[in-house]
C-alpha positions, -999 to 999 in steps of 0.1 A, spaced: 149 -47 -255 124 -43 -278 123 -14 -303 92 -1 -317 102 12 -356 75 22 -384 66 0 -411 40 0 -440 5 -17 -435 14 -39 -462 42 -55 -441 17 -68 -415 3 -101 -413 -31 -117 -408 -38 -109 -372 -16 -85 -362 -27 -47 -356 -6 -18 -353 -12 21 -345 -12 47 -377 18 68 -377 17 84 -413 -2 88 -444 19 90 -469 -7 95 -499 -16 122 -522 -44 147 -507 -75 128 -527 -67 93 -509 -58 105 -476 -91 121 -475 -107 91 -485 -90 67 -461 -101 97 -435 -136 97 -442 -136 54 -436 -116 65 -399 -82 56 -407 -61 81 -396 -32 90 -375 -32 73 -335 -61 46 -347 -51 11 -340 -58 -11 -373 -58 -48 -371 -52 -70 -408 -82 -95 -413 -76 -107 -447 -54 -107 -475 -60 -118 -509 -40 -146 -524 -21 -120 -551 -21 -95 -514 -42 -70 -531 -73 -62 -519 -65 -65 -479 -91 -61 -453 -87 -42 -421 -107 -35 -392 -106 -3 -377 -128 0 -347 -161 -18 -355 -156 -10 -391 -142 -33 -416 -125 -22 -453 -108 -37 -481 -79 -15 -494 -57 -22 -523 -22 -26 -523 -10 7 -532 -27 19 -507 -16 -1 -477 21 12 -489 15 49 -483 3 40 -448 29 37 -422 23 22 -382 40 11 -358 35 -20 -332 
């Protein structure tokens, strides 16, 4: 049996996607992160990391963004 638990973006690896279950981030960021179409229910998928892990690009969609460490921390998903 396989059981689906949260975890933070950051803990994903090149590759794999996950669905958004949480942003955990103050009001200003969220909004932000919003406004590029992350949000709760979208399925993200990890493109690239830097070497030192910070900045990270996603895909969302079509769409592609590089988010900082900090960031990818305060956003929680699920497989």
């Amino acid at each position: 049996m396989i059981i689906n638990c949260n975890m933070r973006l950051s803990e994903l690896k090149i590759g794999e996607s996950a669905v958004v279950t949480a942003i955990k981030l103050k009001k200003k960021d969220r909004e932000r992160l919003f406004s590029f179409g992350i949000r709760e229910g979208v399925l993200i998928t990890v493109v690239r990391k830097s070497l030192f892990g910070s900045p990270t690009l996603v895909k969302i969609s079509d769409f592609f963004v590089a988010l900082q460490e900090k960031t990818l921390f305060g956003i929680e998903v699920r497989k």
